[in-house]
C-alpha positions in Angstrom: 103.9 -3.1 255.0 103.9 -4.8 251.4 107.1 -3.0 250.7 109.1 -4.4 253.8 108.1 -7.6 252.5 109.1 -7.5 249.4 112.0 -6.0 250.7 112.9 -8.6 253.0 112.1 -11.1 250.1 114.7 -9.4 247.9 117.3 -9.4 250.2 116.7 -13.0 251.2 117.0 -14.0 247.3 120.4 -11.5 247.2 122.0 -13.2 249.9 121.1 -17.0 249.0 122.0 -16.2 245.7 125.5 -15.0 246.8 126.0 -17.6 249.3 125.2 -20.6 246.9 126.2 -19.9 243.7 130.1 -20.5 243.3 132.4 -17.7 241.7 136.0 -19.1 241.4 135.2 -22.2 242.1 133.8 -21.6 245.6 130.6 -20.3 247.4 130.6 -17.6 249.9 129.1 -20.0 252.6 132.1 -22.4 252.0 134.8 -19.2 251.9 133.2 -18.2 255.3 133.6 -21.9 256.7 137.5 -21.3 255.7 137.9 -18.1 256.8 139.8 -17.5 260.2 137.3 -14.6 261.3 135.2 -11.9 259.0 138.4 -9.9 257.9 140.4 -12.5 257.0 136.9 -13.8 255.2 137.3 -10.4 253.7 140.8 -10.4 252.5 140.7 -14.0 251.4 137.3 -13.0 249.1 138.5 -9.9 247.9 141.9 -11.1 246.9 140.3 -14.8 244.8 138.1 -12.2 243.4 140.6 -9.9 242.0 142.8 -13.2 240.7 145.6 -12.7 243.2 146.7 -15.4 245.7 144.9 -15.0 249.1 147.2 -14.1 252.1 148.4 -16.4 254.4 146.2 -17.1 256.9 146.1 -15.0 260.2 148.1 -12.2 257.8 146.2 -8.7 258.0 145.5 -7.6 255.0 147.5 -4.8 253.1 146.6 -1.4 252.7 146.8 0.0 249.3 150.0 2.5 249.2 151.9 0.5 252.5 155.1 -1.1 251.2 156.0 -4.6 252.2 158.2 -5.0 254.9 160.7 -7.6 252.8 162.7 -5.8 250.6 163.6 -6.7 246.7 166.7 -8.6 245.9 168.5 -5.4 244.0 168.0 -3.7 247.4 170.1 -6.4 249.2 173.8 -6.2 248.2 175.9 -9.1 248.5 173.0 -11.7 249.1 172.1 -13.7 246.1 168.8 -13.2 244.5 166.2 -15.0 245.2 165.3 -15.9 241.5 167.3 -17.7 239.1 166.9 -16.2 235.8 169.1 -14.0 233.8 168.1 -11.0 231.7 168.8 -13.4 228.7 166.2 -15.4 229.9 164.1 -12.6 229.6 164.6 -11.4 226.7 164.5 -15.4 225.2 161.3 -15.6 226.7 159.7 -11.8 225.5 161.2 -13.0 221.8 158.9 -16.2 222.1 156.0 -13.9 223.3 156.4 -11.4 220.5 156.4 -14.4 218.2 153.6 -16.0 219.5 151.2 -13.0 219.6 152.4 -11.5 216.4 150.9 -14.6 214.7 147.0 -15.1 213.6 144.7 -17.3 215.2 144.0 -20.2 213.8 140.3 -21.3 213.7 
C-alpha cells in the first residue's frame, strides 16, 4: 500500500512539474489550451521542442520518410522560383561565414 502511494505521489509531482514549468517559453497546460485536439497537441509539442516551426493548425503531422506533396522549384520548369537569391548570393554570404567563424572570440 505505501508503494502505491508514493507512487501516486511521484507521478503527481512528474506531471505538475511538466505541466507548470515552461520549456520554450510555454507550459504544457498552456500548449494543451492551444492545441486543436491531443495530436495536433502532439505535433505542435514535439515540433517547438525539436526547434522547428509547428504545423499549421488542423495539418496532420508528417511521417518521417513521406515526401511533401509540393514539389521544389528545380522540379518545376518554366515557373519562376520561389526564392530570390542567386548562387552569388550564396557564395557572398558562405564567404562572410567562413570569415566570421575563422576568427577568435573575443572575451
Amino acid at each position: 500500500m505505501w508503494s502505491l502511494v508514493k507512487s501516486a505521489v511521484l507521478l503527481g509531482v512528474l506531471a505538475a512539474f511538466l505541466f507548470l514549468v515552461p520549456f520554450g517559453g510555454r507550459t504544457l497546460a498552456v500548449r494543451w489550451r492551444a492545441a486543436d485536439g491531443a495530436i495536433d497537441f502532439a505535433a505542435r509539442t514535439w515540433a517547438e521542442m525539436r526547434g522547428v516551426a509547428p504545423p499549421a493548425r488542423g495539418t496532420p503531422p508528417r511521417r518521417p520518410g513521406v515526401r511533401a506533396q509540393g514539389r521544389s522549384p528545380e522540379a518545376r520548369p518554366g515557373e519562376p522560383p520561389v526564392e530570390g537569391h542567386t548562387d552569388a548570393d550564396r557564395r557572398a554570404l558562405d564567404r562572410l561565414l567562413d570569415d566570421h567563424l575563422a576568427e577568435s572570440p573575443k572575451r
